[in-house]
C-alpha positions as CSV (number, residue, x, y, z in Angstrom):
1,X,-4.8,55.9,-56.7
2,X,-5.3,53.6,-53.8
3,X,-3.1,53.8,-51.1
4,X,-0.5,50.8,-50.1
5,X,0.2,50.2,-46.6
6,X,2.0,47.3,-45.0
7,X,-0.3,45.7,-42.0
8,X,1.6,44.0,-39.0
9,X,-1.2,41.7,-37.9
10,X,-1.0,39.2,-34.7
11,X,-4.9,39.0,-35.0
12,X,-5.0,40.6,-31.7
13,X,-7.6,43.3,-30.9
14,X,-5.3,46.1,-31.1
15,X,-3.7,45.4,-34.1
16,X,-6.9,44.1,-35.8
17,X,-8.7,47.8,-34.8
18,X,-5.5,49.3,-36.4
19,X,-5.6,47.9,-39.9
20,X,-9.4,48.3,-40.0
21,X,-8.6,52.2,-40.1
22,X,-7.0,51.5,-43.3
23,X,-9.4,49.3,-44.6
24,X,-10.0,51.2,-47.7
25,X,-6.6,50.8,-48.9
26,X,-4.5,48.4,-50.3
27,X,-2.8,46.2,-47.5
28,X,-0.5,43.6,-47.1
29,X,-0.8,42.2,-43.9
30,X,2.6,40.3,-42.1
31,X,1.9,38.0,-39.2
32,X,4.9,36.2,-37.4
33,X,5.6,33.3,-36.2
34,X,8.2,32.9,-33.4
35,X,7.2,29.4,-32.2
36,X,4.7,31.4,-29.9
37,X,2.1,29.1,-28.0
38,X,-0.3,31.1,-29.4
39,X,1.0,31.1,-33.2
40,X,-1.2,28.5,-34.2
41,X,-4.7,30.5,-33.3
42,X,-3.1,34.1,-34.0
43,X,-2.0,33.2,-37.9
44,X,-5.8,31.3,-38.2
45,X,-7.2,34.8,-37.1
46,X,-5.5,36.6,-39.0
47,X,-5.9,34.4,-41.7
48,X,-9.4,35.3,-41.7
49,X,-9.2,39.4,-40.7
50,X,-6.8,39.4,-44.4
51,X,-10.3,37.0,-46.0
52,X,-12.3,39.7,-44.4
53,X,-11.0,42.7,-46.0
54,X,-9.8,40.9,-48.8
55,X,-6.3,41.6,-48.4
56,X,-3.0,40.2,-49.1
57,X,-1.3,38.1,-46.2
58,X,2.2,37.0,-45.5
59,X,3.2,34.6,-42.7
60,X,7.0,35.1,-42.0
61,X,8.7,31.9,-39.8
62,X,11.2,33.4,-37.2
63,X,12.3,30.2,-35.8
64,X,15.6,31.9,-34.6
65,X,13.7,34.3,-32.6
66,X,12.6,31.5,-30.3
67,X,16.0,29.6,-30.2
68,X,17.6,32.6,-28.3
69,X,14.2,33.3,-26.0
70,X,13.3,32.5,-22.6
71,X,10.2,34.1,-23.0
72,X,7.0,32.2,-21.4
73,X,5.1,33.2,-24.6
74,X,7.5,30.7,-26.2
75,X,9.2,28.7,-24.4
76,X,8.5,25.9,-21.3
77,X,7.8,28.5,-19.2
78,X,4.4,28.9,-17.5
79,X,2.7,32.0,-19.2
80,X,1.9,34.1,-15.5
81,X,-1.9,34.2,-14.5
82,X,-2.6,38.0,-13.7
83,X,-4.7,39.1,-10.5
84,X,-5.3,42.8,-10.7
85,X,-4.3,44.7,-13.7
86,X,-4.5,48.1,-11.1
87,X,-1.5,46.8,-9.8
88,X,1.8,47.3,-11.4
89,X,4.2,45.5,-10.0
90,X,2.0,42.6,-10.7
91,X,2.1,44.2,-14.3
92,X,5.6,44.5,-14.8
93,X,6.3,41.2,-13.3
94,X,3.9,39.7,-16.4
95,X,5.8,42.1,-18.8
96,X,9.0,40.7,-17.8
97,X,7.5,37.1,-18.1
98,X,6.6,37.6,-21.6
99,X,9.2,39.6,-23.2
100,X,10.5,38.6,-26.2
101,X,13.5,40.2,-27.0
102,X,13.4,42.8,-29.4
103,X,10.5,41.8,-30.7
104,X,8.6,44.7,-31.7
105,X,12.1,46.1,-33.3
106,X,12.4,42.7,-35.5
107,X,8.3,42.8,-36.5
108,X,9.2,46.4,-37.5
109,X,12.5,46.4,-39.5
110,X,10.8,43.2,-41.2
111,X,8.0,45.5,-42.0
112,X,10.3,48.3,-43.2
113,X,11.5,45.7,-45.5
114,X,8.5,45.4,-47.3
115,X,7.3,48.5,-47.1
116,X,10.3,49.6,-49.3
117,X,10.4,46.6,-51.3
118,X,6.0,47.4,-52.3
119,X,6.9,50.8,-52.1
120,X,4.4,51.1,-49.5
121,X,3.8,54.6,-47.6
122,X,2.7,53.3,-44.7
123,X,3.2,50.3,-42.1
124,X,0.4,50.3,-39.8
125,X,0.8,48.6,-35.9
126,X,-1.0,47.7,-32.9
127,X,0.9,49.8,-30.1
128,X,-0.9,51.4,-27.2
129,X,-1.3,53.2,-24.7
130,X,-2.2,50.7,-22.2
131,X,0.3,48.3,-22.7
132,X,3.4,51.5,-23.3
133,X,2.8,51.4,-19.5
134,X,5.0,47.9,-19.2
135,X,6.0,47.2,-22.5
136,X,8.3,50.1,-23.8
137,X,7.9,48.9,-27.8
138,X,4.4,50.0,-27.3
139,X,5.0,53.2,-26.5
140,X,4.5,56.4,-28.2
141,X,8.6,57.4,-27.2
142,X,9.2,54.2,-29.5
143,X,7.0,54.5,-32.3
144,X,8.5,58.7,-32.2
145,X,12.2,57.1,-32.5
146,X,11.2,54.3,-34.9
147,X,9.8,57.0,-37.4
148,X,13.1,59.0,-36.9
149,X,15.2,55.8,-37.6
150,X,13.4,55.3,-41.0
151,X,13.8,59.0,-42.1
152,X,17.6,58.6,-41.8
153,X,17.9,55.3,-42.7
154,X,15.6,54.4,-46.0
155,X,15.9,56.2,-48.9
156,X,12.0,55.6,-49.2
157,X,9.1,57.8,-47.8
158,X,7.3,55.7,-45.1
159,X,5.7,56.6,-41.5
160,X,4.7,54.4,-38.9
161,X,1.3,55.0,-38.0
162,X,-0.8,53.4,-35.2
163,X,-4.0,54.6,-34.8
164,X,-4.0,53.2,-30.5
165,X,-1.4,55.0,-29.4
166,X,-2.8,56.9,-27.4
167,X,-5.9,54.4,-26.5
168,X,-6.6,52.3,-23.6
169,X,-7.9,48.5,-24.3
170,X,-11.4,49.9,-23.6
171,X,-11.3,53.4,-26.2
172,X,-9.4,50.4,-28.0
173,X,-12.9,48.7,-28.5
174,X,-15.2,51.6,-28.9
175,X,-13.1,52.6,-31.8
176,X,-12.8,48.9,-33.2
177,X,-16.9,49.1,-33.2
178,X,-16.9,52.7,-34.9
179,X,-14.7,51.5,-37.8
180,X,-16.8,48.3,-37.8
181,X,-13.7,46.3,-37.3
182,X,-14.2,42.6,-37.3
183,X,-13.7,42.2,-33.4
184,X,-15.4,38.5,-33.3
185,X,-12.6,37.3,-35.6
186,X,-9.1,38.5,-33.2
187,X,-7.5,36.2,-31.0
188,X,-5.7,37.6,-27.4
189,X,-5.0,34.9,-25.7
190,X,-1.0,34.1,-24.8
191,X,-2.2,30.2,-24.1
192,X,-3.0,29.5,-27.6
193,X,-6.1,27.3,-27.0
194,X,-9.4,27.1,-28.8
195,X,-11.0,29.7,-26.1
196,X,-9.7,32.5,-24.5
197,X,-8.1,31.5,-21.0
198,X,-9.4,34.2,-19.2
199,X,-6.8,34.4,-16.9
200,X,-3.3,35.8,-18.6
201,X,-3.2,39.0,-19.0
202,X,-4.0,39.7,-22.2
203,X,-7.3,38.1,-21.9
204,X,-8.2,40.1,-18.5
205,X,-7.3,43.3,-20.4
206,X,-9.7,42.3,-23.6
207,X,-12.7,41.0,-20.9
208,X,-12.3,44.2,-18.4
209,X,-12.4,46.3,-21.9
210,X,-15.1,45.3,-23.8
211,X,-17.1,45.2,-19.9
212,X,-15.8,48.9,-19.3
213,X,-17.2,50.2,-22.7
214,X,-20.3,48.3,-22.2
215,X,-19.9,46.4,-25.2
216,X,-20.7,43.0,-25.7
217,X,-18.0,40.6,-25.8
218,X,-18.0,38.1,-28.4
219,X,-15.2,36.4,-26.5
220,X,-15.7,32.8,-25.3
221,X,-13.6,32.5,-21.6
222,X,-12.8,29.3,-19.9
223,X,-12.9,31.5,-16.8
């Protein structure tokens, strides 16, 4: 019997390596729209990661989400052009930009919803090691307590599984090219345009990845 597992894709790299792990099952792929400026080119991605590996694919509207955030990822706000990734501060200064309150917590009681409903065993997500360093819902702590949550709380058998957990962007890439994930087809990029920026800092830590594993980069940059 093939296995059912519940996918939550952005079309980013990580989370585009992580369902490629499970390609061999049965997924249903969930990608979310919170009025993101990106939301346009992360659904048409994943739109065609799910015609890839022929899977099913759900896009859920959060329009609420948005309403209550002063996030730069959606909202007026100017999404914060990263310098050096080596330094923290600069880091966490981006994280803070960005956050989107309790996003990964929504994405993943969402997921838990359908995981139940499809009796799913599995949800699969994106988290990593990299990004645990200034996003805490990427962390391996969070993914630990999430796990916990659903063992008292549903009444079903599911795990949370992500296969990055433990990877930085760049082991992030070797693996995506081991599983012959379809890298060429994700989308990074906070600014939501036809090509990558380049310069937030989600598109630095895709470039300096792929250039660290010395791996060509199908990415096209704008700078």
């Amino acid at each position: 019997m093939v296995e059912h597992v519940i996918g939550v894709l952005s079309g980013g790299l990580d989370s585009t390596v992580a369902i490629s792990k499970y390609k061999d099952c049965e997924i249903h792929c969930i990608t979310f729209d919170y009025n993101q400026k990106a939301a346009k080119k992360e659904i048409e991605a994943s739109r065609n990661i799910c015609k890839k590996f022929r899977c099913k694919h759900t896009i859920i509207n959060l329009d609420w989400l948005s309403k209550i955030s002063d996030s730069a990822l959606n909202s007026k706000r100017k999404i914060p052009k990263s310098k050096n990734l080596d330094n923290l501060d600069q880091c966490e200064s981006s994280a803070k930009a960005v956050w989107v309150y309790a996003r990964n917590l929504v994405f993943t009681s969402i997921a838990t919803s359908f995981a139940e409903a499809e009796k799913a065993s599995k949800i699969i997500v994106g988290w990593d090691a990299e990004e645990a360093n200034t996003f805490p819902d990427n962390s391996k702590e969070f993914l630990n307590k999430f796990n916990e949550l659903i063992e008292v709380g549903s009444p079903y058998n599911i795990k949370i599984e992500a296969p990055a957990i433990d990877l930085d962007k760049k082991d992030i890439v070797k693996l995506g090219v081991k599983l012959n994930a379809p890298l060429e087809l994700s989308y990074s990029c906070y600014e939501g345009d036809d090509n990558h920026c380049g310069e937030c800092e989600s598109c630095l830590r895709r470039k300096r990845a792929f250039k660290i594993a010395n791996i060509d980069d199908p990415t096209i940059y704008e700078k």
